[in-house]
DRENMIRO-464859 format. One record per residue (C-alpha): y negated, z, x; residue in one letter. Coordinates in nm, 2 decimals, always signed. Layout:
BEGIN
+--------+--------+--------+-----+
!      y !      z !      x ! res !
+--------+--------+--------+-----+
!      Y !      Z !      X !   A !
...
+--------+--------+--------+-----+
***
This chain:
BEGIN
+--------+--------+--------+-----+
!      y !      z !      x ! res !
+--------+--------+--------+-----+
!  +2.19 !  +4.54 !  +7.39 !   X !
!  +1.96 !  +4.58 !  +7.68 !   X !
!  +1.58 !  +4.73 !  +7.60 !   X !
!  +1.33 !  +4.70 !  +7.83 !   X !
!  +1.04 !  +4.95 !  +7.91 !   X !
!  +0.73 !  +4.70 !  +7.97 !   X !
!  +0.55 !  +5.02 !  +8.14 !   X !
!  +0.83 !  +5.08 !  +8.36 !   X !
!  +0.91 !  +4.72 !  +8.50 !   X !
!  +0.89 !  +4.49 !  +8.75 !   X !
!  +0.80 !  +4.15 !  +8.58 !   X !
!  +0.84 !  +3.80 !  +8.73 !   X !
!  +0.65 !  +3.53 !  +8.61 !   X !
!  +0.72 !  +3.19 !  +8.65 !   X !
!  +0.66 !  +2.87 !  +8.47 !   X !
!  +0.65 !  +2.48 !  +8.49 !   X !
!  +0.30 !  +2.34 !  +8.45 !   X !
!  +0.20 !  +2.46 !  +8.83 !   X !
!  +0.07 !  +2.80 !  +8.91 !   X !
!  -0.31 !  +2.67 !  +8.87 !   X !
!  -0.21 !  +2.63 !  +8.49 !   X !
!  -0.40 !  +2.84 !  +8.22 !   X !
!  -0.08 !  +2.92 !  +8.03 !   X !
!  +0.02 !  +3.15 !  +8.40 !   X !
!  -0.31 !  +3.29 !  +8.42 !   X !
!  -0.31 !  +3.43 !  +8.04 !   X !
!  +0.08 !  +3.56 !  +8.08 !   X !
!  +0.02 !  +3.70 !  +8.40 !   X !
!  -0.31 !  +3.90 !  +8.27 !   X !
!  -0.12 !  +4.02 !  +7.95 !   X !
!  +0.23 !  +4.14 !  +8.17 !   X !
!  -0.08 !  +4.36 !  +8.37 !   X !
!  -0.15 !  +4.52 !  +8.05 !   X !
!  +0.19 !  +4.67 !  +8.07 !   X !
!  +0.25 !  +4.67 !  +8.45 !   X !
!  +0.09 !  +4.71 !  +8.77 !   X !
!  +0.43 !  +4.58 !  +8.93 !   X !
!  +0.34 !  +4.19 !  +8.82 !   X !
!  +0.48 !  +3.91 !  +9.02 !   X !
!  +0.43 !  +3.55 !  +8.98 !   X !
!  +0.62 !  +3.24 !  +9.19 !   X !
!  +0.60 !  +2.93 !  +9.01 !   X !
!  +0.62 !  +2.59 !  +9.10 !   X !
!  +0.33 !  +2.45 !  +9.32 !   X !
!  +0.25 !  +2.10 !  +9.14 !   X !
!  +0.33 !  +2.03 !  +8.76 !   X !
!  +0.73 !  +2.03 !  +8.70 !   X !
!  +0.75 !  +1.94 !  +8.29 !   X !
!  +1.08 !  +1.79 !  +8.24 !   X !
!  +1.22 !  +1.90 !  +8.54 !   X !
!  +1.50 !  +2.10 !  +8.34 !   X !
!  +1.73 !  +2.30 !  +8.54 !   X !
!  +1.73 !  +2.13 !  +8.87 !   X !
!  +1.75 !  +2.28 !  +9.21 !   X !
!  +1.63 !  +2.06 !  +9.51 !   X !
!  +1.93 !  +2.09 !  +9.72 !   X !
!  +1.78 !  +1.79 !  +9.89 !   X !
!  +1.43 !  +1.86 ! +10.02 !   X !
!  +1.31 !  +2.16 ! +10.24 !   X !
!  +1.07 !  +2.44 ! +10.02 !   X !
!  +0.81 !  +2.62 ! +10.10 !   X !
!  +0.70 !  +2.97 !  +9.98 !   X !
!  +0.36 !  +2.99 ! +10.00 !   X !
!  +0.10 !  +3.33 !  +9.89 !   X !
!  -0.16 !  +3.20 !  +9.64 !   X !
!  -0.32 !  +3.54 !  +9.57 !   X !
!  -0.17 !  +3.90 !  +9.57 !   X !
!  +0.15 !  +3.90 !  +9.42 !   X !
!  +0.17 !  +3.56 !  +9.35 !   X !
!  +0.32 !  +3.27 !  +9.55 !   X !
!  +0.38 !  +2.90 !  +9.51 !   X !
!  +0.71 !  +2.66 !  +9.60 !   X !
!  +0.68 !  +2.27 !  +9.60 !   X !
!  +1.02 !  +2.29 !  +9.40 !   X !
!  +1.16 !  +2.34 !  +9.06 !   X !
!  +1.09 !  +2.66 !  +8.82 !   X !
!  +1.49 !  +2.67 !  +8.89 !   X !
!  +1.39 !  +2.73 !  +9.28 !   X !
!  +1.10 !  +2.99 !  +9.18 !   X !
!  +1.32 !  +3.20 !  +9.02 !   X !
!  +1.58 !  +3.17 !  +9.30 !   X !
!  +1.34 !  +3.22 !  +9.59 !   X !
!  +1.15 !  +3.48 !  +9.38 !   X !
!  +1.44 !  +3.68 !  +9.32 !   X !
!  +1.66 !  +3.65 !  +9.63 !   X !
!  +1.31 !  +3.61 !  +9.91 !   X !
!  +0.99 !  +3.77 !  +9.74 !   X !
!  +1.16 !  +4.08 !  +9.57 !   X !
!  +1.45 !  +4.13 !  +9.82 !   X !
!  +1.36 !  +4.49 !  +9.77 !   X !
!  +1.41 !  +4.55 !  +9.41 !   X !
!  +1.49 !  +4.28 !  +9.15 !   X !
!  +1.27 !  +4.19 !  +8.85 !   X !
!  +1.38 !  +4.42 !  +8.52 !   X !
!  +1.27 !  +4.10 !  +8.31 !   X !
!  +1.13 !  +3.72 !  +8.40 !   X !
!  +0.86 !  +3.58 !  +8.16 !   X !
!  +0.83 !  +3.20 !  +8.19 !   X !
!  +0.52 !  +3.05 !  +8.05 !   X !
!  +0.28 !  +3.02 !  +7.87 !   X !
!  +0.41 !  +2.64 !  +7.81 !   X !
!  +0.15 !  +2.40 !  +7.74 !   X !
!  +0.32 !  +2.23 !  +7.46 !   X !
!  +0.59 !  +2.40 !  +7.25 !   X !
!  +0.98 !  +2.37 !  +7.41 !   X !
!  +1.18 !  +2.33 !  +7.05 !   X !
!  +1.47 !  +2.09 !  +6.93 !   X !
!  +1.55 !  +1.82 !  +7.22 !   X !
!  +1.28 !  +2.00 !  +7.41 !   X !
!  +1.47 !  +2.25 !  +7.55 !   X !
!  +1.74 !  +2.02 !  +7.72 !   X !
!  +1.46 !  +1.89 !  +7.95 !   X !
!  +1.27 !  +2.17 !  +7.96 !   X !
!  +1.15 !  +2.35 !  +8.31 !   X !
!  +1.00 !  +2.66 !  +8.16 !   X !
!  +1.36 !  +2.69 !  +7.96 !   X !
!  +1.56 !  +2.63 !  +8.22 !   X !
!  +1.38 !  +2.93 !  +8.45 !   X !
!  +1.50 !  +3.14 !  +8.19 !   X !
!  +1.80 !  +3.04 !  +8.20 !   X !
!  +1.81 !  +3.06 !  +8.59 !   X !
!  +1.67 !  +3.47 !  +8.55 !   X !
!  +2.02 !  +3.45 !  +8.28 !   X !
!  +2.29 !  +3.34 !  +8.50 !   X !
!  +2.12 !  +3.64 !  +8.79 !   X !
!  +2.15 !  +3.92 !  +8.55 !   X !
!  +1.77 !  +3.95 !  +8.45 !   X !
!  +1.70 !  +3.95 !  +8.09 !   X !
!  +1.44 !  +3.66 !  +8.03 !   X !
!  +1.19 !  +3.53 !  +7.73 !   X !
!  +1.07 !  +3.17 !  +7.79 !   X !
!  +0.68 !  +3.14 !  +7.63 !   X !
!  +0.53 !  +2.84 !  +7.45 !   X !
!  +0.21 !  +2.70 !  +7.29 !   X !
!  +0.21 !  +2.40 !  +7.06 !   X !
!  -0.10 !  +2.18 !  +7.06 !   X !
!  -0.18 !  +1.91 !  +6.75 !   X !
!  -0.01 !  +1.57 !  +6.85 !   X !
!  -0.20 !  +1.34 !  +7.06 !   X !
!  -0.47 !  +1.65 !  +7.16 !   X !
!  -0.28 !  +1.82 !  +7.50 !   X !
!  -0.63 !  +1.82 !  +7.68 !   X !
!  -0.78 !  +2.04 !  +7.37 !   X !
!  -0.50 !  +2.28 !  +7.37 !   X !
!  -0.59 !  +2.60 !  +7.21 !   X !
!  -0.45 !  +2.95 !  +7.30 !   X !
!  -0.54 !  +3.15 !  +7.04 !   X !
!  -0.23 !  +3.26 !  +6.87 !   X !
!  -0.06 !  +3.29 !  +7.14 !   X !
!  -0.33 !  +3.50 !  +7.28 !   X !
!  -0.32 !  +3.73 !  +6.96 !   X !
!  +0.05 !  +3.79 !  +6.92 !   X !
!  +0.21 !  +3.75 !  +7.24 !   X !
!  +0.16 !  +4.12 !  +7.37 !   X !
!  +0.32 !  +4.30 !  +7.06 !   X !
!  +0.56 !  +4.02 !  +7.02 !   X !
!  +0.70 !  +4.13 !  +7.37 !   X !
!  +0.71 !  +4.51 !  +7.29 !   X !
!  +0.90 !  +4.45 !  +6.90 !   X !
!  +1.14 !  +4.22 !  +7.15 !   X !
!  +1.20 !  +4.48 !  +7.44 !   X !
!  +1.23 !  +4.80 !  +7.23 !   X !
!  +1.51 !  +4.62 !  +6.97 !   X !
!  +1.68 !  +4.46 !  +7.33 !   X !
!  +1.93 !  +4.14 !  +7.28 !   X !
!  +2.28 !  +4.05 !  +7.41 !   X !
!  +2.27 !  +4.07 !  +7.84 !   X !
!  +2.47 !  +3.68 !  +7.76 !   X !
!  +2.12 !  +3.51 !  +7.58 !   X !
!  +1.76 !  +3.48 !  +7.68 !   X !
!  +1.50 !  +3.43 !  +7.41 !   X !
!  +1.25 !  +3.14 !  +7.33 !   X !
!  +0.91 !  +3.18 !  +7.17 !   X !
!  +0.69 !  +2.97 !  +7.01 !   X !
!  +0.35 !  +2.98 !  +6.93 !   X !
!  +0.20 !  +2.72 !  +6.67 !   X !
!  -0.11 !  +2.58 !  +6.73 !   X !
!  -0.34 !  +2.70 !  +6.45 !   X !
!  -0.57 !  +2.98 !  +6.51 !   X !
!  -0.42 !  +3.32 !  +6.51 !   X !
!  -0.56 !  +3.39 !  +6.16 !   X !
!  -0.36 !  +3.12 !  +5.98 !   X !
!  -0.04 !  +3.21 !  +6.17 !   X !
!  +0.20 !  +3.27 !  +5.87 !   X !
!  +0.48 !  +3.52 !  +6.00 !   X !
!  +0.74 !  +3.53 !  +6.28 !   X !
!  +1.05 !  +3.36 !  +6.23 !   X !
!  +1.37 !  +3.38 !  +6.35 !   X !
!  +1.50 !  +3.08 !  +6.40 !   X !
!  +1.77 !  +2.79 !  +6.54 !   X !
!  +1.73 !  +2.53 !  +6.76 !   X !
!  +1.66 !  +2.21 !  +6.51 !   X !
!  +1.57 !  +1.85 !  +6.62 !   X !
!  +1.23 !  +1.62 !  +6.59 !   X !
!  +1.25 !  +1.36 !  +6.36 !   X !
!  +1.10 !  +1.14 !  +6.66 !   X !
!  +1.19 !  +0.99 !  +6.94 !   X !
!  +1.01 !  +1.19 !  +7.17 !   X !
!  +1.00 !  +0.96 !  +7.51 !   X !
!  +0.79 !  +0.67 !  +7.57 !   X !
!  +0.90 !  +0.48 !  +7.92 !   X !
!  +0.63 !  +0.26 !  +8.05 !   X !
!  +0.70 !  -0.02 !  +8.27 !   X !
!  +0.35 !  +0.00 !  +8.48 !   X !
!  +0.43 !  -0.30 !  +8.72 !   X !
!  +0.75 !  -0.53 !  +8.73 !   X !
!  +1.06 !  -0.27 !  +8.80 !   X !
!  +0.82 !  +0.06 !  +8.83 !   X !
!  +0.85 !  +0.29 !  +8.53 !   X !
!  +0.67 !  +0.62 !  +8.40 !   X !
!  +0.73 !  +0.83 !  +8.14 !   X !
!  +0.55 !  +0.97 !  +7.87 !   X !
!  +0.58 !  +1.19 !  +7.53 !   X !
!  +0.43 !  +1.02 !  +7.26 !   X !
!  +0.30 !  +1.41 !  +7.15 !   X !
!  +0.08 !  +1.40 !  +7.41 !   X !
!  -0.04 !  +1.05 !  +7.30 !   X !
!  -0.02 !  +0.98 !  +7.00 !   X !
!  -0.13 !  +1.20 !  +6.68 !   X !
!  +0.09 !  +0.99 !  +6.46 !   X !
!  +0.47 !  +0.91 !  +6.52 !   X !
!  +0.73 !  +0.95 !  +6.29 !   X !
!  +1.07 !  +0.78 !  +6.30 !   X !
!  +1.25 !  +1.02 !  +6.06 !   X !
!  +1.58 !  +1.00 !  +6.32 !   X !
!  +1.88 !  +1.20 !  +6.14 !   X !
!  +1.99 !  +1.54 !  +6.28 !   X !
!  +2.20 !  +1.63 !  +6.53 !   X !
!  +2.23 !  +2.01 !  +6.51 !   X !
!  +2.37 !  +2.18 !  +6.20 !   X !
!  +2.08 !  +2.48 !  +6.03 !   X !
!  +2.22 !  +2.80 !  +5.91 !   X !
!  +2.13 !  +2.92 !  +5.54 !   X !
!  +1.83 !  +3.15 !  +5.57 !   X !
!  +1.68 !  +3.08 !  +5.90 !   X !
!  +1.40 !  +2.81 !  +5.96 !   X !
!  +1.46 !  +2.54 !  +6.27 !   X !
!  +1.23 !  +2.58 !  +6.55 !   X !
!  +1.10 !  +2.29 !  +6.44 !   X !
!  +1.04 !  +2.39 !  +6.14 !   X !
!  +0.86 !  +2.68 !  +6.19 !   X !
!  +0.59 !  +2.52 !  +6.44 !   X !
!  +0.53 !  +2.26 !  +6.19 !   X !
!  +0.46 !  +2.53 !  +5.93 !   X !
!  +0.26 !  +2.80 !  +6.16 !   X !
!  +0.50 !  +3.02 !  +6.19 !   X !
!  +0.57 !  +3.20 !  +6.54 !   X !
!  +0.93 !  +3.06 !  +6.61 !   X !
!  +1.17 !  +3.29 !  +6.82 !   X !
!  +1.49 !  +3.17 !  +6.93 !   X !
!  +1.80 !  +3.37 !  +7.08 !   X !
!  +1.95 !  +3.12 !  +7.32 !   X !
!  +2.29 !  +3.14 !  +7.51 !   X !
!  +2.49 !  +2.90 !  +7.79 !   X !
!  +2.80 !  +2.82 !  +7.65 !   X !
!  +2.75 !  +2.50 !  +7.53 !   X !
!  +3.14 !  +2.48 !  +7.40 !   X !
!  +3.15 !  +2.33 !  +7.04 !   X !
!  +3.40 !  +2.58 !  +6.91 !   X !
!  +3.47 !  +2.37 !  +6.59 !   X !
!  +3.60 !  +2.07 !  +6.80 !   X !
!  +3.86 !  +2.26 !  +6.99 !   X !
!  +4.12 !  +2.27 !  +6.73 !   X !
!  +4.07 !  +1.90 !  +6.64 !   X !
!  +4.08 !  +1.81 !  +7.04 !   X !
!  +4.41 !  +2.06 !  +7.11 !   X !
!  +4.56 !  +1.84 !  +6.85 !   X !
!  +4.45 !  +1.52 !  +6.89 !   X !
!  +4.51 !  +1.45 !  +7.23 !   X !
!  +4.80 !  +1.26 !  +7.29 !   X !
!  +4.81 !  +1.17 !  +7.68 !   X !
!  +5.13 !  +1.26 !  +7.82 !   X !
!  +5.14 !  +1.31 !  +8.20 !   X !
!  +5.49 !  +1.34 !  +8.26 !   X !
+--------+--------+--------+-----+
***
């Protein structure tokens, strides 16, 4: 288990909505309430869905947005990276926060996810790392409240750092979109899977395409699609705990390994090579 002393540590911020976002600018004033050693590099323009990709391709640029916080026109994946490796050469980050998400990042969510995957990147370096969401009500992104997360986050993060997890998982949180009053309890919880399909493609001129999420459009959209990931007895989904107003956190790993197929595979395959 690794704890954490928030009072003690130097935090990196990062997210994927852009570092003008609101969801930044209400982490990065409640990690100050812990720390005077608060750092934030996140991506320059909006990166939603841009998962955990590195641009190997393209040339990026650091550049200083205020004190102590810089921007790259790359991925959260690069942010982290550069952040770590360029911007704190001199000591590393004791813990990366990636948020707050505008939207939550639950079921299918987190596959394409850029504020998931930055955790993930702070994982594979070392650095324990929380990823940070706020739902909004379907079809309402533009009237997004914070208030819960607002409310909870700060005493969510010191119940989290004092108890410490595994160094091999980072941890994903929540925050329903009901004021903080109605919030019902925390729950820990698995990773479920919407009952909708989630992407809309557009086809905005012969051969040109843009995507969309029909929670950002649309208030109503249910398809009732079966599930893919199996629940354990006694723990709500992730979905199912946003939908109810619960605070939903998550302890995430990166083995991806399906341990129950490995029997089936070892004796099932049949290819002979010889």
């Amino acid at each position: 288990m690794t704890k954490i002393n928030l009072n003690e540590s130097r935090i990196l911020i990062t997210n994927d909505d852009g570092i003008t976002a609101d969801g930044i600018k209400i982490l990065r004033r409640i990690a100050n309430e812990f720390s005077n050693d608060v750092w934030v590099v996140a991506p320059e323009h909006e990166k939603s869905g841009a998962s955990h990709a590195l641009s190997f391709q393209n040339e990026l640029t650091l550049k200083k947005y205020e004190d102590k916080s810089f921007s790259v026109n790359g991925t959260p994946s690069d942010c982290v990276a550069i952040g770590i490796s360029n911007v704190l050469k001199d000591k590393r980050p004791d813990i990366i926060l990636s948020g707050i998400n505008s939207g939550c990042n639950v079921g299918e969510d987190v596959t394409y996810s850029g504020t998931i995957a930055a955790a993930m990147e702070g994982l594979i370096r070392r650095i324990p790392s929380i990823a940070i969401s706020q739902n909004y009500e379907a079809g309402k992104k533009n009237q997004i409240s914070w208030d819960s997360s607002q409310f909870f986050l700060k005493n969510l993060l010191v119940d989290l750092t004092n108890q410490g997890w595994s160094n091999n998982v980072f941890m994903n949180i929540n925050f329903p979109y009901c004021s903080a009053e109605k919030v019902k309890s925390i729950q820990v919880t698995t990773q479920g899977n919407r009952d909708t399909d989630d992407l809309i493609i557009n086809e905005v001129e012969a051969s040109k395409f843009r995507f969309g999420l029909r929670r950002r459009l649309e208030e109503n959209a249910k398809l009732n699609l079966p599930p893919l990931n199996e629940g354990i007895k006694g723990y709500m989904t992730d979905v199912e705990a946003i939908a109810n107003q619960h605070i939903s956190v998550t302890p995430f790993h990166l083995d991806l390994t399906h341990h129950k197929s490995l029997e089936d595979l070892k004796n099932g395959l049949k290819t002979n090579l010889n």
